[in-house]
OpenMM code with the backbone's topology and positions (N, CA, C; nanometers):
from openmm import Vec3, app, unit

residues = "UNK UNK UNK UNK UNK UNK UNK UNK UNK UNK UNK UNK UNK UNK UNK UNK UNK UNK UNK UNK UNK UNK UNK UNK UNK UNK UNK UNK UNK UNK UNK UNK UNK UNK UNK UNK UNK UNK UNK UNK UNK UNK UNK UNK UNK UNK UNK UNK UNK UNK UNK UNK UNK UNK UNK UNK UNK UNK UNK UNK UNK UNK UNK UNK UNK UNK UNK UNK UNK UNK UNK UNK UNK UNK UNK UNK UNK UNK UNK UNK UNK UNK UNK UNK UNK UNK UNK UNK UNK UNK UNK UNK UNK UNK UNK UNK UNK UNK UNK UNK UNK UNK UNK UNK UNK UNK UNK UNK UNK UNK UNK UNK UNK UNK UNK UNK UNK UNK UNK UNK UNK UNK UNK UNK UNK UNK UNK UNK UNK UNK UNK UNK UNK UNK UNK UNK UNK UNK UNK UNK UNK UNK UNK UNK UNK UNK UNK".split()
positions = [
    Vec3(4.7694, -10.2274, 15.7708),
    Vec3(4.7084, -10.0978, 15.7797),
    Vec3(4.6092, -10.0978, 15.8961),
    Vec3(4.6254, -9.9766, 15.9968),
    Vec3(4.5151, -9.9902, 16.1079),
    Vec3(4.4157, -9.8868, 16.0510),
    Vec3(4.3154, -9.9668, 16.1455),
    Vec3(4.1543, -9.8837, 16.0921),
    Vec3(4.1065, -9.7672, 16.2046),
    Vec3(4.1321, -9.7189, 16.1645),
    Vec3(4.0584, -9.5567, 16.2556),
    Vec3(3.9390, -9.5691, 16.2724),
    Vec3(3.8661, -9.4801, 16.3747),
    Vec3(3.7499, -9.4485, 16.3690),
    Vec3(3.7540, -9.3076, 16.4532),
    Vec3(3.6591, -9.2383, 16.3928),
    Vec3(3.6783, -9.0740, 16.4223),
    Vec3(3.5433, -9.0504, 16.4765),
    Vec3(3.5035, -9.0246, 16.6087),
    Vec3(3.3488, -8.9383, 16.6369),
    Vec3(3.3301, -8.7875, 16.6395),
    Vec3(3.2628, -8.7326, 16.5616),
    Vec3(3.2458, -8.5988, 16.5497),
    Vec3(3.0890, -8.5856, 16.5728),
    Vec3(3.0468, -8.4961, 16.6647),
    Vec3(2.8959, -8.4243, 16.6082),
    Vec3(2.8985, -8.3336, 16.5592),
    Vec3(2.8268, -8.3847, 16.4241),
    Vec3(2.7885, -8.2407, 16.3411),
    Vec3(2.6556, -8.2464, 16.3398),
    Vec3(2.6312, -8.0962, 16.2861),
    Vec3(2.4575, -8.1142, 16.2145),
    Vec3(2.5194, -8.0244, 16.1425),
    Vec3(2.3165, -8.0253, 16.0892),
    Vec3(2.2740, -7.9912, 15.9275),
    Vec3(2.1987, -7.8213, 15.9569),
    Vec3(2.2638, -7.7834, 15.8447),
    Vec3(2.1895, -7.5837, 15.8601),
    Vec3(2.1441, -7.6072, 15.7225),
    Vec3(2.0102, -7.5206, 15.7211),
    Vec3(1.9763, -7.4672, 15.5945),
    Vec3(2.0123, -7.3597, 15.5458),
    Vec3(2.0907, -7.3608, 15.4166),
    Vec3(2.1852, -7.2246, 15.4004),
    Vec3(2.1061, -7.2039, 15.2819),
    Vec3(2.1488, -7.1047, 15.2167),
    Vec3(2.0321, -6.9945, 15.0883),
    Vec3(2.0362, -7.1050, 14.9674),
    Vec3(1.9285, -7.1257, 14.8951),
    Vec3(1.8790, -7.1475, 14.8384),
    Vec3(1.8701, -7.3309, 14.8628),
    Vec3(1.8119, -7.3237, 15.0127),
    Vec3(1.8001, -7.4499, 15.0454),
    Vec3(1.9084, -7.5694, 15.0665),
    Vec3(2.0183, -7.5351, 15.0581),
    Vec3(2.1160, -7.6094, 15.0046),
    Vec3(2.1881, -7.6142, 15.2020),
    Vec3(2.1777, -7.7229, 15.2263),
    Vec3(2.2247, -7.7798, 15.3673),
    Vec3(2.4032, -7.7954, 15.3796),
    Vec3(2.4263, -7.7149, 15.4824),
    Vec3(2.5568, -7.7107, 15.5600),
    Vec3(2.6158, -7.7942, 15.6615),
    Vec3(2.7160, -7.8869, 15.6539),
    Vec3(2.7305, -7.9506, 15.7529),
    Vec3(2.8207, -7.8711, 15.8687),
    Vec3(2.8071, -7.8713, 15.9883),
    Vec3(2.8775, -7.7540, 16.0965),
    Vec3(2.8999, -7.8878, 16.2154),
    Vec3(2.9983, -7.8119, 16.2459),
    Vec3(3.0776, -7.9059, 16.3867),
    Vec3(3.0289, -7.8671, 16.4985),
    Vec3(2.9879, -7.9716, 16.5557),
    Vec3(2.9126, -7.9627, 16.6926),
    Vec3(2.7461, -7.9904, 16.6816),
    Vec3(2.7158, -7.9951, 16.7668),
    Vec3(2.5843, -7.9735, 16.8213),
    Vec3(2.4868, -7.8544, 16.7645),
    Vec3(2.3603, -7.8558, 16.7312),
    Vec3(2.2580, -7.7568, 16.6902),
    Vec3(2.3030, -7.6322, 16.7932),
    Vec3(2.2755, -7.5589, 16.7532),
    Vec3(2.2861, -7.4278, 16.8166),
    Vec3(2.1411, -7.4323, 16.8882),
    Vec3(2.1561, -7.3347, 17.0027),
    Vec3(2.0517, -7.3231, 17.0865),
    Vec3(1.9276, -7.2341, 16.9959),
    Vec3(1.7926, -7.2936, 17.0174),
    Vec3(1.7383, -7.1730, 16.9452),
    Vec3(1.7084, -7.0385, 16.9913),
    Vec3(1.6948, -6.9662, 16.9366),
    Vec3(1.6645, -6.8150, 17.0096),
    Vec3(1.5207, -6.8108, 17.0277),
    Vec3(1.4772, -6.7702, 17.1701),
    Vec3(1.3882, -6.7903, 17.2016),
    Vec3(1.3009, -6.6424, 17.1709),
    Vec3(1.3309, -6.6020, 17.1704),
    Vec3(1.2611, -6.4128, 17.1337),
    Vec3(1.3846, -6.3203, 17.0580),
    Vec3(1.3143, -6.2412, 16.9939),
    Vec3(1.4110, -6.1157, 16.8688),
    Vec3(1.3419, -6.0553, 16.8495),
    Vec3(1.4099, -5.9351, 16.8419),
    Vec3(1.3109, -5.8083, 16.7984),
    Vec3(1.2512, -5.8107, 16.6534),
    Vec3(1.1281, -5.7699, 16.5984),
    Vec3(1.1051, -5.7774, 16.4920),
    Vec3(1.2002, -5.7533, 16.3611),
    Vec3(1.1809, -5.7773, 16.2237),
    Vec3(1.2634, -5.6792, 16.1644),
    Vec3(1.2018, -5.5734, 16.1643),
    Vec3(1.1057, -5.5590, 16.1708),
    Vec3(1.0178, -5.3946, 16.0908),
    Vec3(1.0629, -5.2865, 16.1732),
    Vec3(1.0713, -5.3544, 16.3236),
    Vec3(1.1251, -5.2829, 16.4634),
    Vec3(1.2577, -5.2514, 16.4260),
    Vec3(1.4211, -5.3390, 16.3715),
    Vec3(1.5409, -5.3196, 16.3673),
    Vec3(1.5126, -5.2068, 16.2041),
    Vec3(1.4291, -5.2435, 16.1055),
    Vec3(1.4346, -5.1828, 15.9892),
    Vec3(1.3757, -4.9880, 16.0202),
    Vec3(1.3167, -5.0058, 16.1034),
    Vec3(1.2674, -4.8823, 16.1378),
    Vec3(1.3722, -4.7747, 16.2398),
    Vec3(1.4751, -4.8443, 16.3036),
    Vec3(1.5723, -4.8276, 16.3610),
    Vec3(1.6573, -4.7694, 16.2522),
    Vec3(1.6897, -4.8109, 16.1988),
    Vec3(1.7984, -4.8201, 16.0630),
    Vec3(1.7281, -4.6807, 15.9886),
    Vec3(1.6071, -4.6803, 15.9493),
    Vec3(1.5758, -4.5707, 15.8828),
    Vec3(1.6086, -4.4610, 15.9552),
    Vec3(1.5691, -4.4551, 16.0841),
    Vec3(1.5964, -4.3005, 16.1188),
    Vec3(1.7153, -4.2942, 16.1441),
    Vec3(1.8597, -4.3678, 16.1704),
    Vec3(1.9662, -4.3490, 16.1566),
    Vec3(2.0169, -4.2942, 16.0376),
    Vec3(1.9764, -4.3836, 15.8986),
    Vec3(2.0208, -4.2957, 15.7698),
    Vec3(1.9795, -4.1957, 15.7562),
    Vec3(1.8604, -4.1590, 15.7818),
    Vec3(1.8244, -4.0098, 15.7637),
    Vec3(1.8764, -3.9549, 15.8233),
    Vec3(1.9681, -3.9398, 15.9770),
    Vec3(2.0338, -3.8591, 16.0299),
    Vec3(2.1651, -3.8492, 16.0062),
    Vec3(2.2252, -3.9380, 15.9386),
    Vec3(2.3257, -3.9531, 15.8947),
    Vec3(2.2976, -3.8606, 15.7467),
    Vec3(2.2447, -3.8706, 15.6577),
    Vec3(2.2425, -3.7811, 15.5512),
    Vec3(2.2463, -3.6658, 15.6108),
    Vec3(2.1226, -3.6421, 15.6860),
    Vec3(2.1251, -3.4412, 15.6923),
    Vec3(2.2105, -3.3915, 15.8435),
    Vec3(2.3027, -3.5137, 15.8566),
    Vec3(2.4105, -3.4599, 15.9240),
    Vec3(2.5270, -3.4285, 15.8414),
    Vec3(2.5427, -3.4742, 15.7357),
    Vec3(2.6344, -3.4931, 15.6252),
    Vec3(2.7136, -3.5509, 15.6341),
    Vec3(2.7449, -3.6872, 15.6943),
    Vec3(2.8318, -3.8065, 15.7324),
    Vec3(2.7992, -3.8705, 15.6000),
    Vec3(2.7012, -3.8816, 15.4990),
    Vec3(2.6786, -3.9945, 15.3938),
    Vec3(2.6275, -3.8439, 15.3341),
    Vec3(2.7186, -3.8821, 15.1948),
    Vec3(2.6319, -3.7922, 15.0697),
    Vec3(2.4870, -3.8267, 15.0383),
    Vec3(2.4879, -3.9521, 15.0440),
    Vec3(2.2974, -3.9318, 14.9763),
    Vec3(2.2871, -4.0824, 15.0478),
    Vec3(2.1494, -4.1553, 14.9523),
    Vec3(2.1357, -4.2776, 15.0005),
    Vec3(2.1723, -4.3746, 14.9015),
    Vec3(2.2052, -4.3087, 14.7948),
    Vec3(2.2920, -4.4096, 14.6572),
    Vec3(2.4102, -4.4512, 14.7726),
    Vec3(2.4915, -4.3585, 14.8280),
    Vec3(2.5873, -4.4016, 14.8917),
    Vec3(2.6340, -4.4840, 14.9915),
    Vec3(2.4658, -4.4466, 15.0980),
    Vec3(2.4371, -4.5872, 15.1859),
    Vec3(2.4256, -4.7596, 15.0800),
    Vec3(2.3527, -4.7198, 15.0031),
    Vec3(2.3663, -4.8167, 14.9396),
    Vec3(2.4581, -4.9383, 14.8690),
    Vec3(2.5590, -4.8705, 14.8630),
    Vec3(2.7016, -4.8771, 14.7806),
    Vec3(2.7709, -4.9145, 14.9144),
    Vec3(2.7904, -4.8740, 15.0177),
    Vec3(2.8333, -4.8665, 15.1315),
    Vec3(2.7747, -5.0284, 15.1571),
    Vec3(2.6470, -5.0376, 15.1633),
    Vec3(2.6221, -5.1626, 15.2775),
    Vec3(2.5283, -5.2613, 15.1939),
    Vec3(2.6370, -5.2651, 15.1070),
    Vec3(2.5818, -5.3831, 14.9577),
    Vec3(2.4811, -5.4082, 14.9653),
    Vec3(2.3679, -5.3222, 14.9317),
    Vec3(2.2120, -5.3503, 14.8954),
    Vec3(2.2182, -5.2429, 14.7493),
    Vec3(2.0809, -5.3232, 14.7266),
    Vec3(2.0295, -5.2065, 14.6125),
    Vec3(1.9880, -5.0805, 14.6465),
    Vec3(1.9863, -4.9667, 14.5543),
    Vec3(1.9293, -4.8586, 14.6142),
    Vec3(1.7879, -4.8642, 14.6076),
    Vec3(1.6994, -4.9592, 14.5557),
    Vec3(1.5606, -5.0027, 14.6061),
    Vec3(1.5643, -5.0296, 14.7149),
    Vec3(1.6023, -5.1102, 14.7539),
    Vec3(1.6000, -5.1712, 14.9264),
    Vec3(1.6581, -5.0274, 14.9945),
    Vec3(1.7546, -4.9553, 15.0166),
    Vec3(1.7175, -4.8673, 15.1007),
    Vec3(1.6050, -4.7965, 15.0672),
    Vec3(1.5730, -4.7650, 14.9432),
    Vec3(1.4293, -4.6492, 14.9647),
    Vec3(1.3548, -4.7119, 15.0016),
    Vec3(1.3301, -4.8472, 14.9852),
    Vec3(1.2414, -4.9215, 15.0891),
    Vec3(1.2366, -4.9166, 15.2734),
    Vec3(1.3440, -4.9122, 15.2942),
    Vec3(1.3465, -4.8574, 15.4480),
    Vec3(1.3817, -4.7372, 15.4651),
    Vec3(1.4215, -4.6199, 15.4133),
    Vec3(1.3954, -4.4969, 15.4244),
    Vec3(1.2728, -4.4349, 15.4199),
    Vec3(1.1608, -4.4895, 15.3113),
    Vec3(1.0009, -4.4824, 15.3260),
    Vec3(0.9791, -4.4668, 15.4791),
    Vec3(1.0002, -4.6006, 15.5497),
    Vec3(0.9442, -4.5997, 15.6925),
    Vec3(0.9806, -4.4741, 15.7620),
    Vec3(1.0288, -4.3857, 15.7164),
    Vec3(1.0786, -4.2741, 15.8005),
    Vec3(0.9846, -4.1304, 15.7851),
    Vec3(0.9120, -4.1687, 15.6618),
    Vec3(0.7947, -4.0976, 15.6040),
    Vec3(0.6433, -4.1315, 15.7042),
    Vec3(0.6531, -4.2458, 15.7496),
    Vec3(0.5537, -4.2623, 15.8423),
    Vec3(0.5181, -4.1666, 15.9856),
    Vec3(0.4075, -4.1405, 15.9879),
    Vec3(0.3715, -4.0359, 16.1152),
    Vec3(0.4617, -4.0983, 16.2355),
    Vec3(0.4902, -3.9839, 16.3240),
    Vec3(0.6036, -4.0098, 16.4198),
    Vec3(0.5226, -4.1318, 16.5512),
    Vec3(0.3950, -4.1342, 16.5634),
    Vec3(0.3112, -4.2348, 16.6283),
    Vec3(0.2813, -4.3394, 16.5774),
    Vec3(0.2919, -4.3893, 16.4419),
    Vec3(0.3313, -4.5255, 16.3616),
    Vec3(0.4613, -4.5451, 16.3617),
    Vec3(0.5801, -4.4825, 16.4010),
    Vec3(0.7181, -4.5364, 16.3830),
    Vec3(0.7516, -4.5531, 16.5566),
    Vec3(0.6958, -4.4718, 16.6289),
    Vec3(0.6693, -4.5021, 16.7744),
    Vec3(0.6573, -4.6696, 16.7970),
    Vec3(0.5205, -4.6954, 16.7618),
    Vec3(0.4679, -4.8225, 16.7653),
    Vec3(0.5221, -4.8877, 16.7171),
    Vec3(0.6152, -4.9042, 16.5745),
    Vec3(0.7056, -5.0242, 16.5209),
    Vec3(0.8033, -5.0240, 16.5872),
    Vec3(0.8444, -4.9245, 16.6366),
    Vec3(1.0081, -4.9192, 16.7316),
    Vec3(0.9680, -4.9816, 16.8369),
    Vec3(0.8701, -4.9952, 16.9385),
    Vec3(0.8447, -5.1218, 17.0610),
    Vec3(0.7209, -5.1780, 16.9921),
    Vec3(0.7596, -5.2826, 16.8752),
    Vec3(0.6733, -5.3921, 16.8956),
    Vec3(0.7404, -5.4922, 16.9971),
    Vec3(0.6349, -5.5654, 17.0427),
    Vec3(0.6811, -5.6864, 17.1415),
    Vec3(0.7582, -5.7785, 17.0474),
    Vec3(0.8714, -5.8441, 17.1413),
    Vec3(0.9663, -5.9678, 17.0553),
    Vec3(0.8691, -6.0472, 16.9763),
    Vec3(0.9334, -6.1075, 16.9109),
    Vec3(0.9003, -6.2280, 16.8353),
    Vec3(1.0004, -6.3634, 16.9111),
    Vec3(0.8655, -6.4304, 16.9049),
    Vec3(0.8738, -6.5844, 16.9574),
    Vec3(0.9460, -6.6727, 16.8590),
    Vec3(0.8381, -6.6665, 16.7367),
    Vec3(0.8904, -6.7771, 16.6390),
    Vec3(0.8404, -6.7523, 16.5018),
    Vec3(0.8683, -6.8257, 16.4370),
    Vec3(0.8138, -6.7848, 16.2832),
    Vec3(0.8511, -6.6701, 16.1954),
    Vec3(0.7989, -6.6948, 16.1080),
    Vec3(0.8038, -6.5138, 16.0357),
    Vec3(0.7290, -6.4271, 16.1407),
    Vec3(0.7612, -6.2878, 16.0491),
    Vec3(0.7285, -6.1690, 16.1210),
    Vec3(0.5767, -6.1362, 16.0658),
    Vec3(0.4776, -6.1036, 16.1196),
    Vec3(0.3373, -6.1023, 16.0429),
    Vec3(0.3733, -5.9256, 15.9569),
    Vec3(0.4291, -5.8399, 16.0609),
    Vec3(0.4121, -5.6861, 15.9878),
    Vec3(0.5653, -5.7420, 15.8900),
    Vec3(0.5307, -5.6802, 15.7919),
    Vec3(0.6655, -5.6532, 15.6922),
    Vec3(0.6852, -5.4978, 15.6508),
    Vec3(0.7690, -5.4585, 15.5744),
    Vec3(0.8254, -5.3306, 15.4929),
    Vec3(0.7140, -5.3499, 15.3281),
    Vec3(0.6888, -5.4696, 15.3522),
    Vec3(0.5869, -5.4751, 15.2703),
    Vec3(0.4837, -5.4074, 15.2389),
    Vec3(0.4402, -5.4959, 15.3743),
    Vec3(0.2431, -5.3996, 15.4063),
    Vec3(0.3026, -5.2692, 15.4782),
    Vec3(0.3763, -5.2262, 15.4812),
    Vec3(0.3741, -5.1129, 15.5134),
    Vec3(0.4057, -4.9819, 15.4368),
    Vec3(0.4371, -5.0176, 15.2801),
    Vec3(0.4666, -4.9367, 15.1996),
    Vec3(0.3804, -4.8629, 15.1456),
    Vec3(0.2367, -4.9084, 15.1498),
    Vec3(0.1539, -4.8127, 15.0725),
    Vec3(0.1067, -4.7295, 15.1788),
    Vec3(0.0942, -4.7706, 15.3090),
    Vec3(0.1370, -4.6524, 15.4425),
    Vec3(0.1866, -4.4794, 15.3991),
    Vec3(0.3186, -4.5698, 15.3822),
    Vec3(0.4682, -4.4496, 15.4035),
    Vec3(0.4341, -4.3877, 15.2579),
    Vec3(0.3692, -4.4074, 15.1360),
    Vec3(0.3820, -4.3391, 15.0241),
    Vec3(0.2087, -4.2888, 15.0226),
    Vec3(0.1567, -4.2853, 15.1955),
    Vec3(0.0527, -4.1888, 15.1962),
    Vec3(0.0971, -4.0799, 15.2209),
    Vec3(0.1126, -3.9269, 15.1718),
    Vec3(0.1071, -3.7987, 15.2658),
    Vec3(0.0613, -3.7163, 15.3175),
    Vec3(-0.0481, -3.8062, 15.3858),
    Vec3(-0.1292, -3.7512, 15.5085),
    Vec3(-0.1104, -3.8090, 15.5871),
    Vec3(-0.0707, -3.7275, 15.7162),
    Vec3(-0.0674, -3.8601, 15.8492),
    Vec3(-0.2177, -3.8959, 15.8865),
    Vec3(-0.3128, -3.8252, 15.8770),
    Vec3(-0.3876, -3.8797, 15.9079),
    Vec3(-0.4506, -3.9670, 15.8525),
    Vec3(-0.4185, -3.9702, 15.6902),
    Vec3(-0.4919, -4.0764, 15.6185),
    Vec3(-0.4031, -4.2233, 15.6639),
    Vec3(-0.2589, -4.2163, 15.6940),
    Vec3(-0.1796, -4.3083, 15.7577),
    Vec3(-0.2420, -4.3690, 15.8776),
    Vec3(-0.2568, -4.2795, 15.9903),
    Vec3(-0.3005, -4.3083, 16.0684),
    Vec3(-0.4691, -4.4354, 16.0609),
    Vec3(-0.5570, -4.3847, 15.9621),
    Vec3(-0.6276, -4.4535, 15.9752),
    Vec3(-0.5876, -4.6076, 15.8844),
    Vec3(-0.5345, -4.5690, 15.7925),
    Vec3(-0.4970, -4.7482, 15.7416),
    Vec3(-0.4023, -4.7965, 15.8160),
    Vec3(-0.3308, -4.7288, 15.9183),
    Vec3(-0.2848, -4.8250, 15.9931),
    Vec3(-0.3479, -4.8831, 16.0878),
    Vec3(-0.4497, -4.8445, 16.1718),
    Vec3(-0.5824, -4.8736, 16.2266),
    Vec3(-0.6322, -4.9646, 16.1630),
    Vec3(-0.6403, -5.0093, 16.0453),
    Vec3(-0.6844, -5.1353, 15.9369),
    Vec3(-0.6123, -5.2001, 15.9340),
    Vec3(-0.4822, -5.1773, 15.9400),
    Vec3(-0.3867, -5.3106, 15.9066),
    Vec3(-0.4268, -5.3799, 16.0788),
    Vec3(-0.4209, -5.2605, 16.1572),
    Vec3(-0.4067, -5.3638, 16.2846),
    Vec3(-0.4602, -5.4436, 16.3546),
    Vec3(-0.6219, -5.3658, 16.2767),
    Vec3(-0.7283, -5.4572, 16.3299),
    Vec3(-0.7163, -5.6379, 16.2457),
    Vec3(-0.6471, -5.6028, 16.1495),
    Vec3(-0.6073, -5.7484, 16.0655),
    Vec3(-0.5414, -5.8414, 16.1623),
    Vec3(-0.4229, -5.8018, 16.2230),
    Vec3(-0.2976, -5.8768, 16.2712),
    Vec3(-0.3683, -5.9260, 16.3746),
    Vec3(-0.2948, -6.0351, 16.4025),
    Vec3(-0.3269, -6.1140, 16.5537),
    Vec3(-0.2709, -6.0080, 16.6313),
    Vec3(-0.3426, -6.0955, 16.7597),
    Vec3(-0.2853, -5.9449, 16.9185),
    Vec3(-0.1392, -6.0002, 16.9270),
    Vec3(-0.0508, -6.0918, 16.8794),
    Vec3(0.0316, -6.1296, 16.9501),
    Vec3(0.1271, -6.0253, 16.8477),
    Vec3(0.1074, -6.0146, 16.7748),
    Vec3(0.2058, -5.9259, 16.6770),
    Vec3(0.2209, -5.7851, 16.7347),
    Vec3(0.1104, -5.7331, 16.8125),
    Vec3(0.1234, -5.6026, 16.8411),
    Vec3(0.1244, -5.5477, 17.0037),
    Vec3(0.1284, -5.6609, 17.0748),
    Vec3(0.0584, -5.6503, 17.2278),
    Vec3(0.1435, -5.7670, 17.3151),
    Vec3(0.2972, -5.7001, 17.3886),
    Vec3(0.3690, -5.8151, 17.4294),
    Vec3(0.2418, -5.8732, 17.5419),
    Vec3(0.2560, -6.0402, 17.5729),
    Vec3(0.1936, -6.1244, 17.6653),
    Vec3(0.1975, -6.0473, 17.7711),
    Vec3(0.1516, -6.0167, 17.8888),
    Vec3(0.1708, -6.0250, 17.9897),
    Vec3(0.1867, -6.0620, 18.1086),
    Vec3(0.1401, -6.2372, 18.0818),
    Vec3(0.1947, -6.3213, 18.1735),
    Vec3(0.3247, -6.3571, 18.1696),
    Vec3(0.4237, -6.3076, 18.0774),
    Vec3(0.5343, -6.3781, 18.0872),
    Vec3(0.6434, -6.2610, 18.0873),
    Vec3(0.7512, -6.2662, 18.1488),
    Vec3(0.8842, -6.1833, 18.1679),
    Vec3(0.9304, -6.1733, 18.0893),
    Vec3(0.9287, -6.0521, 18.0345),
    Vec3(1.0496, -6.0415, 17.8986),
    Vec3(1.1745, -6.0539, 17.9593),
    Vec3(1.2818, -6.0996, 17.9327),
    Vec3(1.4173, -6.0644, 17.9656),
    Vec3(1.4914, -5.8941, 17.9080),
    Vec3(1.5214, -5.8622, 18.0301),
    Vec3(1.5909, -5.7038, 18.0370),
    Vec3(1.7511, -5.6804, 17.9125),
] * unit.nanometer
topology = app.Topology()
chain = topology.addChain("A")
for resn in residues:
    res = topology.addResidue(resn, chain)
    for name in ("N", "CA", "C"):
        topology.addAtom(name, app.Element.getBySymbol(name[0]), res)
C-alpha cells in the first residue's frame, strides 16, 4: 500500500453560535472600511416605505414574510423612517467603519424614532452625539476614502 500525502490550506471561520468552519484556501482579505449598518438599515427603511405607498408590497407583514425576518425587526427599521428628515440625512453619510462593532445601533436609536416631535428628536439626538466618539460621526480627514 503507498502512502499519500495531500497539502491543502485551509483556515478557520467563526460561524453562528461560535462554532468554527473549516474553508479552503487562505484567510480572506480583511475589509478594510463598510458602511455602517444604521447607514445600510436606514437605506432599507426608506425603500420599504416607498415600496408600500407605491403599492408594490401590501403592508410590512409582507416585507416581512418576503425577506425572512420577524415583523418586529422590520418595525424596527421602518421606525428609522419616523426620524426627522436631518437625522436620517446624517445616518445615510455616516463615515465608513474601520473595524469593530458599530457604536450607533437601531437600538439607541429607537426611543428617537418613537419621539413625535422633531424637535424633541432633534435635541436627544444632540445627546446621543455628544456621547459617541468623533470617529463614529466625522470621516478622518487625513486619509482618502476610496470612491
Amino acid at each position: 500500500m503507498k502512502a499519500y500525502t495531500v497539502t491543502r490550506t485551509v483556515h478557520f471561520r467563526r460561524g453562528r453560535r461560535d462554532h468554527n468552519h473549516l474553508r479552503r484556501g487562505g484567510p480572506p482579505k480583511p475589509v478594510e472600511r463598510r458602511l455602517p449598518r444604521v447607514a445600510r438599515l436606514m437605506a432599507l427603511a426608506i425603500h420599504f416605505e416607498e415600496m408600500v405607498a407605491r403599492g408594490e408590497i401590501e403592508d410590512y407583514a409582507t416585507v416581512a414574510r418576503l425577506g425572512q425576518v420577524s415583523r418586529a425587526r422590520v418595525t424596527q427599521i421602518v421606525n428609522l423612517a419616523l426620524l426627522a428628515p436631518d437625522i436620517q440625512e446624517e445616518l445615510l453619510f455616516l463615515p465608513q467603519t474601520r473595524r469593530n462593532r458599530d457604536v450607533l445601533t437601531t437600538r439607541v436609536l429607537q426611543p428617537l424614532a418613537r419621539e413625535h416631535s422633531w424637535r424633541r428628536q432633534r435635541a436627544m439626538w444632540a445627546r446621543l452625539k455628544a456621547r459617541l466618539p468623533a470617529s463614529a460621526l466625522v470621516a478622518d480627514a487625513s486619509e482618502e476614502v476610496p470612491a
